[in-house]
C-alpha positions as CSV (number, residue, x, y, z in Angstrom):
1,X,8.5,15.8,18.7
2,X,8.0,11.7,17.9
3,X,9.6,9.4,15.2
4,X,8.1,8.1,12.9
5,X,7.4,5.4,10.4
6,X,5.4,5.5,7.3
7,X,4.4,2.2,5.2
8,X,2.7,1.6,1.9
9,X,0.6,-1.0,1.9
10,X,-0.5,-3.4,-1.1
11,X,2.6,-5.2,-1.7
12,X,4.3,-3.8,1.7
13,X,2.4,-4.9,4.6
14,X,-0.5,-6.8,2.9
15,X,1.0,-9.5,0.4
16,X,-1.9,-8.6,-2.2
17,X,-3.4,-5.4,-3.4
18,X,-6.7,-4.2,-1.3
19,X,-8.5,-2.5,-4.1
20,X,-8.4,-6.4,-5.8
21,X,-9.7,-7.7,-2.9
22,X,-12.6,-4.6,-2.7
23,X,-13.4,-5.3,-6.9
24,X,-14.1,-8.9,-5.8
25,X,-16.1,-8.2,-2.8
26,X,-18.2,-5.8,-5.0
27,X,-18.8,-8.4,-7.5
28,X,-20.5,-10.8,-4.5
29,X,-22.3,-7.9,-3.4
30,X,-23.8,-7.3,-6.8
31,X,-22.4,-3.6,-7.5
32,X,-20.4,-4.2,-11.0
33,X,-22.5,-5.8,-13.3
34,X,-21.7,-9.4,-14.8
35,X,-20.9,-7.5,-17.9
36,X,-17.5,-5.4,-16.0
37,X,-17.1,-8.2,-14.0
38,X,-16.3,-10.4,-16.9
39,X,-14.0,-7.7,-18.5
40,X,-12.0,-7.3,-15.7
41,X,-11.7,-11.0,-14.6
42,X,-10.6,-11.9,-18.5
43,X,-8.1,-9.3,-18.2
44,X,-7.1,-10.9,-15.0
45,X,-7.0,-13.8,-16.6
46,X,-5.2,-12.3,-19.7
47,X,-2.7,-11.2,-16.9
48,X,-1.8,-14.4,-15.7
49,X,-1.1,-16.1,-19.0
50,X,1.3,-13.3,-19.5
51,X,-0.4,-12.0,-22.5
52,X,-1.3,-8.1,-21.1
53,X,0.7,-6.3,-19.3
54,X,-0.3,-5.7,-15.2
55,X,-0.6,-2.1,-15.4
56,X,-3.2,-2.1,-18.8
57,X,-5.3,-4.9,-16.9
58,X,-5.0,-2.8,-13.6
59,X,-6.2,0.2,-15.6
60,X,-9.3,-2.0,-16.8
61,X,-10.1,-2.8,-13.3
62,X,-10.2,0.4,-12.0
63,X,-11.8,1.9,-14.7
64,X,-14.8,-0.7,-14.1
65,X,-14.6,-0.1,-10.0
66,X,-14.4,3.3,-10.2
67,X,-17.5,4.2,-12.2
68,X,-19.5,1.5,-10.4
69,X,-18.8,2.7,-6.8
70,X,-20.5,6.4,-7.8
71,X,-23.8,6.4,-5.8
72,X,-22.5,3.6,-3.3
73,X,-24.1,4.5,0.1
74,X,-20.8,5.3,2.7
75,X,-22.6,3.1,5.5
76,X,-22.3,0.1,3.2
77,X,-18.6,0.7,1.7
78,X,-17.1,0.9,5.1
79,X,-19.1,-2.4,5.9
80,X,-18.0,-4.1,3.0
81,X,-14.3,-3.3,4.2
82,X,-15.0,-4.1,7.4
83,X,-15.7,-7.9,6.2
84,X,-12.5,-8.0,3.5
85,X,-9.9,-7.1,6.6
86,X,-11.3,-9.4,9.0
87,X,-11.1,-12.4,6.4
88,X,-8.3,-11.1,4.5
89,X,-6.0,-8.4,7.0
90,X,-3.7,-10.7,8.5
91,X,-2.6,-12.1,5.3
92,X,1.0,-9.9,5.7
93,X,4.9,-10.0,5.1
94,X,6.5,-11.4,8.0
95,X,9.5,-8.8,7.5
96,X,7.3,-5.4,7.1
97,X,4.9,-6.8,10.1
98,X,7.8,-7.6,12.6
99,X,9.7,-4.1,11.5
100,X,6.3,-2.3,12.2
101,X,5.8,-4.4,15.5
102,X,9.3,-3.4,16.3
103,X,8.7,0.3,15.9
104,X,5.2,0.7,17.7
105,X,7.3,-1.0,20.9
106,X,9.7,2.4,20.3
107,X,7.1,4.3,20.4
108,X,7.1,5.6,16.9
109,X,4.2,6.8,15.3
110,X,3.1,5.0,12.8
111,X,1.6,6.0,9.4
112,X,0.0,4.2,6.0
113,X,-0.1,6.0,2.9
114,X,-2.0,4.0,0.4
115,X,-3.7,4.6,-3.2
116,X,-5.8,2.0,-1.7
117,X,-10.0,3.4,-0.8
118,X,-9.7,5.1,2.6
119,X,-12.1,3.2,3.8
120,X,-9.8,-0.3,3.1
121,X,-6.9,2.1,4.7
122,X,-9.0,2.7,7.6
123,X,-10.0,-0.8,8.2
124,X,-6.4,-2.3,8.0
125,X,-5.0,0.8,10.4
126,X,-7.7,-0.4,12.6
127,X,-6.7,-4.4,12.6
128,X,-2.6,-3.7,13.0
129,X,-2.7,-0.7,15.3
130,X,-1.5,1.7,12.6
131,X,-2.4,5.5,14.0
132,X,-2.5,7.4,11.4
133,X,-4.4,6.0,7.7
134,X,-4.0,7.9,4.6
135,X,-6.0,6.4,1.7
136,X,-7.7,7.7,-1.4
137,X,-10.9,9.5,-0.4
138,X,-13.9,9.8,-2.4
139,X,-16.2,12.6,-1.6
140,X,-19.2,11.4,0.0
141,X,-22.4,13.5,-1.1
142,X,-25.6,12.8,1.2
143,X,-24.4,9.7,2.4
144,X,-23.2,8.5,-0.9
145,X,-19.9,8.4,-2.9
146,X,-18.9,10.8,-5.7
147,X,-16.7,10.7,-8.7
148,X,-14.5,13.4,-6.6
149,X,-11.5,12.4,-5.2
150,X,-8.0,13.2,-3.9
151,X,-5.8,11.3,-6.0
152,X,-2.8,9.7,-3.6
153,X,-0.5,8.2,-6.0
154,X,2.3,10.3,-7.3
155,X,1.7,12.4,-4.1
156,X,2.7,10.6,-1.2
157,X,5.5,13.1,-0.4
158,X,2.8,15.8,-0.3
159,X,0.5,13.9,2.5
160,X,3.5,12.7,4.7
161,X,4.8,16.6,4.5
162,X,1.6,17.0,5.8
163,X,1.2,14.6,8.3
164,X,4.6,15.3,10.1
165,X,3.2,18.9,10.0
166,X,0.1,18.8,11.9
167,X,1.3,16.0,14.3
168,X,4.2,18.1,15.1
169,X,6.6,14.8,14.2
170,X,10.2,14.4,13.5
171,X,12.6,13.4,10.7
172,X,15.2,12.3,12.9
173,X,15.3,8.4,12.7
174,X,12.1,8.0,10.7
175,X,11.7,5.2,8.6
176,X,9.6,4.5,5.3
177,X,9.2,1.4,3.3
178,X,7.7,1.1,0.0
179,X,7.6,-2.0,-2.5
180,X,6.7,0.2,-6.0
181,X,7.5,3.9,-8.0
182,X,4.9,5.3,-6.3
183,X,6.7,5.4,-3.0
184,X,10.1,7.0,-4.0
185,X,9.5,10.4,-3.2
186,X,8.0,9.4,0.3
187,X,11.1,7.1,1.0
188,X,13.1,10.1,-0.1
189,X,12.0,12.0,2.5
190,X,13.4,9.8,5.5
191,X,16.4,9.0,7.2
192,X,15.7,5.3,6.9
193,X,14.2,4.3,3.8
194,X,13.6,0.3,2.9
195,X,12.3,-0.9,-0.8
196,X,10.6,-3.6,0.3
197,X,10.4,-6.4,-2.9
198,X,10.5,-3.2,-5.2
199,X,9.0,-3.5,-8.5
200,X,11.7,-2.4,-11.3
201,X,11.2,1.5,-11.1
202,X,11.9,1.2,-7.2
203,X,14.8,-1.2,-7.9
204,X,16.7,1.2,-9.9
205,X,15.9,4.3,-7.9
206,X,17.2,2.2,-4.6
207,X,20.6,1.5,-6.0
208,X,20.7,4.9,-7.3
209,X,21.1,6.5,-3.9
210,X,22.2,3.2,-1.8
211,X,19.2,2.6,0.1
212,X,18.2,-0.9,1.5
213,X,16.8,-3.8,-0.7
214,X,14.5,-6.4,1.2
215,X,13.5,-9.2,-0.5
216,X,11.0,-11.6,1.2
217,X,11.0,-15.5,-0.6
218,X,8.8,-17.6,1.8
219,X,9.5,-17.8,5.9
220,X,13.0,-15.3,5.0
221,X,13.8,-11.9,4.4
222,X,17.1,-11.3,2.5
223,X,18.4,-7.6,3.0
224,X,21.1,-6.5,0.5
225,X,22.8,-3.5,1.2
226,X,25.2,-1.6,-1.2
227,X,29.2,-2.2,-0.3
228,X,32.3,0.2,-0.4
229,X,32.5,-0.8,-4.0
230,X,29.0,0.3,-5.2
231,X,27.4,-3.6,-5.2
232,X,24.6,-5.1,-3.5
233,X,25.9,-7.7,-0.8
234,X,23.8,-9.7,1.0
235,X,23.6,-8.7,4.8
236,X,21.2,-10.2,6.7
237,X,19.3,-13.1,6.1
238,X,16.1,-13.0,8.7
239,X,14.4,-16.2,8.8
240,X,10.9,-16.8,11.4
């Protein structure tokens, strides 16, 4: 039985969100219409200035992707991915990168669970040596994408379950790293657990059971871990 490791990734290894990248590659490939386009990219903009909150104007955006990606032919989403990881797949954290490097020279097995498009989780496996990609996967109907898929947030305890399953894998010194709410109940599941820049939700639920807090400002990675008196300390500072 192998270790092994299991990563999010928008936010975690990538330092964006693939599904923004794949909305704006659809927009130069004509798919969403100038009319979405412009609704999502004000909300964007809306976004920015502070003035809507980042889940409403991610709810807009997927929204407009979502119904604009029904009747997409397969060939041509996985080519479209293709071309966002090449420019845009080595754009990473240097702490989640290294700790995966790190791992892969162990010989763990290593695993992505994303609400990302599978195809996007497919492409970035591909470009870091990942081995196993979990993503969000539409069902393709002659050649073409339907509105059917299986949903992957709020479930990513139920794929690792069954990935460790049918790849006959280990809990004994696994390791999982998430950056958002999304990823509790997968980092629950390990031995090792790291919230990785964790959004509030994460925050809370990390100190809640003592796990690891990595925060990544720039060329360093601060690692707070909890102390004999309940509080975050500082300790390790991992600069590159």
């Amino acid at each position: 039985m192998k270790k092994f490791a299991v990563f999010d990734i928008d936010g975690t290894i990538f330092r964006w969100q693939l599904y923004h990248e794949l909305f704006d590659a659809l927009i130069d490939e004509g798919v969403i219409s100038d009319v979405e386009s412009q609704r999502v990219l004000e909300a964007r903009e809306a976004w920015r200035k502070r003035e809507l909150e980042y889940n409403l104007y991610e709810g807009i955006l997927m929204d407009v992707m979502e119904q604009a990606i029904v009747g997409l032919d397969n060939a041509r989403f996985h080519e479209i991915a293709a071309v966002i990881l090449r420019k845009k797949g080595h754009r990473v954290y240097t702490y989640t990168i290294d700790l995966l490097h790190e791992l892969q020279k162990k010989g763990y097995v290593t695993i992505a669970i994303s609400a990302s498009h599978q195809q996007l989780v497919e492409a970035f496996c591909k470009l870091h040596d990942i081995d196993i990609a979990i993503g969000r996967k539409f069902e393709v109907v002659k050649g073409k994408l339907s509105k059917k898929s299986e949903i992957v947030h709020g479930r990513k305890h139920i794929m690792l379950e069954r990935v460790v399953q049918e790849h006959d894998l280990t809990y004994d010194g696994s390791y999982a790293v998430g950056d958002s709410g999304g990823d509790i109940s997968m980092l629950a599941m390990v031995q090792n657990p790291i919230a990785f820049n964790p959004n509030e939700e994460l925050k809370q639920e990390a100190m809640k059971h003592g796990w690891p807090i990595v925060l990544e400002r720039k060329s360093i990675a601060y690692k707070l871990e909890k102390g004999s008196d309940g509080t975050y300390v500082l300790a390790e500072a991992i600069s590159r």
